[in-house]
C-alpha positions as CSV (number, residue, x, y, z in Angstrom):
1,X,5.0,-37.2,-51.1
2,X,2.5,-38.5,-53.8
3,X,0.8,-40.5,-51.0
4,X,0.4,-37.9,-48.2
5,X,-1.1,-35.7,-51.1
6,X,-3.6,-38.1,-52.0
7,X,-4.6,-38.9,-48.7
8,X,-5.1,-35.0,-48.2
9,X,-6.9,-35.2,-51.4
10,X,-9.0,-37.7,-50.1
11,X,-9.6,-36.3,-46.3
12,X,-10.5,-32.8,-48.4
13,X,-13.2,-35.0,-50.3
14,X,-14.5,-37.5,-47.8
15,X,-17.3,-35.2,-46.3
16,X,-18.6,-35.0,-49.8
17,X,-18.4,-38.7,-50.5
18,X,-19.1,-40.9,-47.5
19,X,-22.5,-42.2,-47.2
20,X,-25.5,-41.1,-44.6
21,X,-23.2,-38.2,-43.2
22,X,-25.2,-36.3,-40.6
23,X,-22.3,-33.9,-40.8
24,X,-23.2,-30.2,-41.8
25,X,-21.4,-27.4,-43.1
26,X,-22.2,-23.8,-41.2
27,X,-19.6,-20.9,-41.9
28,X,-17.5,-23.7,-43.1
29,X,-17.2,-25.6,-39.9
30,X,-15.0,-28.6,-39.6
31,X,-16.8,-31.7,-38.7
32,X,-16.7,-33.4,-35.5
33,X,-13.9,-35.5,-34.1
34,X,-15.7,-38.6,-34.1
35,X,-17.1,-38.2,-37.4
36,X,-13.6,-37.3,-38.8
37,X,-12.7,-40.4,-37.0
38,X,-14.9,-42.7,-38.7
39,X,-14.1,-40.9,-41.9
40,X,-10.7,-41.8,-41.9
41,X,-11.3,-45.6,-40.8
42,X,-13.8,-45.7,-44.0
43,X,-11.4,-44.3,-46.6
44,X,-7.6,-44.6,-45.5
45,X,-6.1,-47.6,-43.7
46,X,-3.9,-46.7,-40.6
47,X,-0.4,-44.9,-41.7
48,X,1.7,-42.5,-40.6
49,X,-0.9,-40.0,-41.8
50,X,-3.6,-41.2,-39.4
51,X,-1.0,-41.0,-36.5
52,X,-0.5,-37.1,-37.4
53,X,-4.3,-36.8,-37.8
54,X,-5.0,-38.0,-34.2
55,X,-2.3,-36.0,-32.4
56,X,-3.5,-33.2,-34.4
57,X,-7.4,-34.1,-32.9
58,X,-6.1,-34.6,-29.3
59,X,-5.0,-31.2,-29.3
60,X,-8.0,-29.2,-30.6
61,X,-10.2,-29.6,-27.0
62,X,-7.6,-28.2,-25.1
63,X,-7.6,-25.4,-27.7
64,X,-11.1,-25.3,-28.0
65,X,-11.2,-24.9,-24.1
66,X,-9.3,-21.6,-24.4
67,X,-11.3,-20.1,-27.1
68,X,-14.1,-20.6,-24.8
69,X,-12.1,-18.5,-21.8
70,X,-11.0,-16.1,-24.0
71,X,-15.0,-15.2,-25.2
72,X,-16.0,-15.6,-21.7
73,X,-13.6,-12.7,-20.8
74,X,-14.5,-10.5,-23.6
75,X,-18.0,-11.3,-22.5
76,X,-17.2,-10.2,-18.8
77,X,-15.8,-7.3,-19.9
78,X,-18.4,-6.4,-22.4
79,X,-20.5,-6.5,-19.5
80,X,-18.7,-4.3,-17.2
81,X,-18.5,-1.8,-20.4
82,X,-21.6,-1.6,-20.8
83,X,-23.0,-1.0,-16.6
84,X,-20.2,2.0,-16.7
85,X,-22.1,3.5,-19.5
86,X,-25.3,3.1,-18.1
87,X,-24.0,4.4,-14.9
88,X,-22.7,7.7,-16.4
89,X,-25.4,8.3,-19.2
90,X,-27.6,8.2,-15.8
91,X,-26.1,10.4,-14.0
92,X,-25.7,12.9,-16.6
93,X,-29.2,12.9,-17.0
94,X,-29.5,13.9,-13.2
95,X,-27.0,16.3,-13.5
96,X,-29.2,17.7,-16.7
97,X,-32.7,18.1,-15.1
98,X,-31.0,19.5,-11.8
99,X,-27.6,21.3,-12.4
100,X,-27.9,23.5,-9.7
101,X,-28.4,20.6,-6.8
102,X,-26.3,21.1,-4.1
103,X,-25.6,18.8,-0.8
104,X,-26.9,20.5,2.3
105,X,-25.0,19.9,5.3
106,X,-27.5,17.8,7.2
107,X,-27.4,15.6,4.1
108,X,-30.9,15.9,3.5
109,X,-31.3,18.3,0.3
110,X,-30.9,22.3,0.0
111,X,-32.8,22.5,3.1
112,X,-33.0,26.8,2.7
113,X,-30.1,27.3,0.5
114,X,-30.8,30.2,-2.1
115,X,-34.3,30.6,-0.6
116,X,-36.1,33.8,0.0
117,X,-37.0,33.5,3.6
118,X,-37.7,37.5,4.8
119,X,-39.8,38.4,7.1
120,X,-40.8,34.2,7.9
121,X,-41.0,33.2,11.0
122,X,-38.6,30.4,12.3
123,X,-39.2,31.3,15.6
124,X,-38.8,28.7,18.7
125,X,-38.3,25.8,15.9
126,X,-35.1,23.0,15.5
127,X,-33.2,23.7,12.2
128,X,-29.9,22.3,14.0
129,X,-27.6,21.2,11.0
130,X,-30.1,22.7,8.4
131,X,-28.3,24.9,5.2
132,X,-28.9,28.3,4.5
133,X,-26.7,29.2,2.5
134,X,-26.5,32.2,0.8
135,X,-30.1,32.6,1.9
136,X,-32.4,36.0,2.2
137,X,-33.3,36.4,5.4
138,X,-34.0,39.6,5.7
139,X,-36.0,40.8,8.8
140,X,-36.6,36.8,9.5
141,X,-37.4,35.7,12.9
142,X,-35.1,32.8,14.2
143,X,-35.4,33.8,18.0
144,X,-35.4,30.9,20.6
145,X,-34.3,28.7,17.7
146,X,-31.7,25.3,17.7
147,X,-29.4,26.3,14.9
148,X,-26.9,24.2,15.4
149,X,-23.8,23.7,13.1
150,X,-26.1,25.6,10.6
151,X,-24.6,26.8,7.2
152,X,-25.0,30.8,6.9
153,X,-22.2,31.1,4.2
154,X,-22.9,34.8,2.7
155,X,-26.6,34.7,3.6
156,X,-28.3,38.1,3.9
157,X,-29.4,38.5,7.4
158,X,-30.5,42.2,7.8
159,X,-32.2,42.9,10.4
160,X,-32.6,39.3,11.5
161,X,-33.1,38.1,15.1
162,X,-31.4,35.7,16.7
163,X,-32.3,36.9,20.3
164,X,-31.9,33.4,22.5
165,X,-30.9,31.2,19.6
166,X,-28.5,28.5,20.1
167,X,-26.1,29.1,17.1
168,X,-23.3,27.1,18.3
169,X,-21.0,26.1,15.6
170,X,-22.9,28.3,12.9
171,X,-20.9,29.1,10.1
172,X,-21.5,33.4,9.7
173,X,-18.8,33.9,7.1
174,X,-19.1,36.5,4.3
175,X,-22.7,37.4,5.7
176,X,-24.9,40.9,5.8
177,X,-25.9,41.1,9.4
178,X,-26.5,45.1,9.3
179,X,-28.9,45.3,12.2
180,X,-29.3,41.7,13.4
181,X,-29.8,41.0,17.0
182,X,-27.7,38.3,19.1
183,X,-28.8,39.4,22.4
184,X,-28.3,36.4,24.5
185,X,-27.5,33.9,21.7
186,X,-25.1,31.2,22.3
187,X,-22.4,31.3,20.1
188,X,-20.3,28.8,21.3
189,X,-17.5,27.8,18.2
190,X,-19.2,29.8,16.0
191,X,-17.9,31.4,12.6
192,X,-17.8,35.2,12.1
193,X,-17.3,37.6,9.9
194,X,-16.6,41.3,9.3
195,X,-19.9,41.9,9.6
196,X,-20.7,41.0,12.7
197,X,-19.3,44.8,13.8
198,X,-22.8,45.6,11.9
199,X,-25.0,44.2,14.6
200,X,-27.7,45.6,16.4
201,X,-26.7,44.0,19.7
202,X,-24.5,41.7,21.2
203,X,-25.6,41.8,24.8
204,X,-25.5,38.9,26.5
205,X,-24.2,36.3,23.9
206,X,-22.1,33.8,24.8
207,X,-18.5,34.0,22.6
208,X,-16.7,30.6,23.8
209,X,-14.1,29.8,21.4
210,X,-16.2,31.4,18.7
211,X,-13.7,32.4,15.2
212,X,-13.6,36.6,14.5
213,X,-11.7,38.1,12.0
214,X,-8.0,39.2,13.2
215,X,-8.9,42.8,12.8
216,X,-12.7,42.3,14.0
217,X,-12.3,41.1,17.3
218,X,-10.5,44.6,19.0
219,X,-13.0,46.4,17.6
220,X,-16.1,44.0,18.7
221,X,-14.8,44.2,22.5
222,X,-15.0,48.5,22.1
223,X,-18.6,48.2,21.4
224,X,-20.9,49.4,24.6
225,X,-23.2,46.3,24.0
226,X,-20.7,44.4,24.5
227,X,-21.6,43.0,28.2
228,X,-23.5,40.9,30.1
229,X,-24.2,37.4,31.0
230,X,-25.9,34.2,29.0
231,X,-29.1,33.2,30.9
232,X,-28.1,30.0,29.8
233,X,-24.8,28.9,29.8
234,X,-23.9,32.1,32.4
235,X,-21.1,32.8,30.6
236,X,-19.5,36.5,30.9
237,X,-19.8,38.5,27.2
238,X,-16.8,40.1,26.6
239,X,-14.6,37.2,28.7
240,X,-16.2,34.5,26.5
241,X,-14.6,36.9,23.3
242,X,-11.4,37.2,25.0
243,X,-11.9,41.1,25.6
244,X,-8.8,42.1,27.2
């Protein structure tokens, strides 16, 4: 026991002792494994002390090795920390200048959503897939006009025309159209509402597969206006609606 303490003793003390050392102490580190080496050929002869020591230096790489996976996972995942906080402080700040941004059906913006459009003139243009949502289109002009699979969802359209406009697929839900015009629109698979009882005229339109209200439809085909044939697609009014 007396000799395995001294030669602790003296491993303990040989960095201080041995002679042009280039080893350094930072944080207390332990020296190399060929300066230890050389240490313990200096100082102790070979026992069964020096057999311990050298198992116990074969072993360190292979621990060293997984220190070095270990901080090169905590470094990956630092990473990925850090990108998912960037990621959201950014889009948080988006969300802060614009809160009220919506997606517009086209995928290209608001389009008209919200917008104050009465009285424009849209006339004989190509909106097809456009949003107007909730829009104020009073007395606007959309006559001649591709609206195709255009958002209308509880837009105010009094008094708007849509005389020859190609609506097909439009969604008229929830809308004001007191006094709108849909003479000769096509309508084919479109969306409507109660409202569309509140219509100047429907003469003309085409109706194919278009979506009324249960309680909507009976009363739509008892309406005088309700005639006529599409210049365009030549369909018949009221057998386009399903008018008994």
């Amino acid at each position: 026991m007396r000799s395995v303490s001294c030669v602790s003793l003296l491993l303990l003390s040989a960095d201080a002792f041995a002679p042009n050392s280039n080893i350094q102490s930072n944080n207390n580190a332990i020296a190399s494994k060929t300066q230890r080496q050389a240490l313990w050929r200096h100082w102790i002869p070979e026992t069964d002390a020096w057999d311990a020591e050298m198992e116990s230096e074969s072993s360190e790489p292979a621990e060293d090795s997984r220190v070095v996976e270990v901080e090169q996972v905590v470094e990956a995942e630092q990473g990925s920390m850090l990108k998912t906080a960037l990621a959201t402080s950014l889009l948080a700040a988006v969300l802060a200048i614009a809160p009220n941004a919506g997606i517009a059906v086209s995928g290209g913006g608001l389009d008209f959503a919200g917008l104050d459009i009465s009285g424009q003139d849209f006339a004989d243009k190509n909106y097809k897939g456009k949003d107007f949502t909730q829009v104020i289109a009073k007395g606007t002009n959309f006559a001649k006009s591709n609206l195709q699979g255009c958002r209308f969802y509880k837009a105010y359209l009094v008094n708007a025309d849509f005389s020859d406009a190609d609506i097909r697929g439009a969604a008229m839900e929830d809308t004001s159209m007191d006094g709108a015009s849909l003479k000769n629109a096509i309508a084919v698979g479109s969306y409507f509402g109660d409202s569309i009882l509140e219509t100047k005229t429907v003469e003309n339109a085409d109706f194919t597969d278009a979506q009324f209200p249960v309680k909507a439809l009976p009363q739509l085909c008892e309406r005088e206006d309700m005639k006529g044939t599409n210049p365009v697609t030549g369909a018949d009014t009221r057998e386009s609606a399903m008018c008994l």
